[in-house]
N, C-alpha and C positions, 0 to 999 in steps of 0.2 A: 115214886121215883122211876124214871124211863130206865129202862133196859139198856148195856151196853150191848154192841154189835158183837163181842164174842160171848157175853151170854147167849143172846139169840142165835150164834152160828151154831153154839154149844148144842140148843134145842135142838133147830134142824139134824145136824149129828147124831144127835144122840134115838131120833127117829128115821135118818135116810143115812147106812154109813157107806154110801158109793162113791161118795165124794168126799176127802178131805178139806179140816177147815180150811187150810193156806188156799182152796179153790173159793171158796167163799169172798174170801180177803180178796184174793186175786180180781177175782168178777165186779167188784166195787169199786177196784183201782181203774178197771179197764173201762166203766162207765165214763169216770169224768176223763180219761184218756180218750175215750173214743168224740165225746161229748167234743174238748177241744178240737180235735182233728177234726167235725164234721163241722163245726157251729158258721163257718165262713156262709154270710149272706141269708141266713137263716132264721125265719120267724119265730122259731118254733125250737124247745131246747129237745124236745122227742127224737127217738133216734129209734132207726127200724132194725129190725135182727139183724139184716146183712150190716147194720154202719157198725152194729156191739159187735158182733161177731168177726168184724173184719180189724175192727179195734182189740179184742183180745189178740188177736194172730200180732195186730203191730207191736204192743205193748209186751207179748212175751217173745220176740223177737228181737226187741232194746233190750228187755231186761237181760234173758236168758241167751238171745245167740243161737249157736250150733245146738244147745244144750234146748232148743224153748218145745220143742215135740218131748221130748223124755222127762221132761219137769210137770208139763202137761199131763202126762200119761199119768206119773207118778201119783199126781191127784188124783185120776180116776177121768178126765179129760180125756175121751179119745176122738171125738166129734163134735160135731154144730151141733146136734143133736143132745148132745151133754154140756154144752153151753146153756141150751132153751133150758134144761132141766134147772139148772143150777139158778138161771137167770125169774124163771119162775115159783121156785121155791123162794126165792130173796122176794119175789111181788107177794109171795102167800102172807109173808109174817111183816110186811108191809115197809120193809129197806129199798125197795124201787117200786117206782109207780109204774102205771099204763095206762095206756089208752083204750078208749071202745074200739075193736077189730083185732088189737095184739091177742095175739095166740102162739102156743107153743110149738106150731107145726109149721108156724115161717122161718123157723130152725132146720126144719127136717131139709128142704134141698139145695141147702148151702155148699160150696166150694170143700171138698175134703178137708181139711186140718191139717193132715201131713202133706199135701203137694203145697195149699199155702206157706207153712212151716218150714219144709226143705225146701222151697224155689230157689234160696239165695244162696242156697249153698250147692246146689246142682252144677255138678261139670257139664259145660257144653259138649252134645255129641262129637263124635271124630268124623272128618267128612269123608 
């Protein structure tokens, strides 16, 4: 009998607890979120770090709003960088695939998190 996704998140957990499971859930949501958003004109359903990564920042932006950096955090999300992590623990127990050349350090010089996150709610300077 296969595994549900929150047994498996349970495992992960219960071996890495830097991340909560709602980060887990969340990374799954923002796969086919991002998937949607890029798929226009496209061979291929593979999505590179920056398209996940720019796809989380959209997806907890609808959901959460002003609130999507501190909801973030509260996971244990405080970077791209803990994006990769999250996103490659999900490849280890085999909930997302990859391709030959994905690695976890096309995460590493990604756009901040929080300038993505607050951009839209940023006061224009005064002139």
């Amino acid at each position: 009998m296969a595994r549900s996704f929150e047994e498996i998140i349970g495992d992960i957990v219960s071996r890495h607890e830097d991340y909560a499971p709602d980060a887990y859930d969340f990374l799954r949501q923002a796969l086919d979120h991002s998937a949607q958003r890029f798929k226009q004109d496209r061979k291929t359903a593979h999505l590179s770090a920056e398209e996940l990564y720019l796809g989380v920042c959209s997806l907890a932006l609808e959901e959460y709003g002003p609130m999507a950096k501190s909801v973030l955090e509260y996971w244990g999300i405080l970077s791209s960088v803990d994006v990769g992590e999250i996103v490659f623990r999900l490849i280890e127990v085999g909930v997302f695939g990859k391709q030959e050349g994905d690695t976890i350090n096309q995460f590493y010089h990604l756009p901040a998190l929080s300038t993505i996150l607050d951009a839209p709610y940023a006061t224009p300077a005064a002139p």
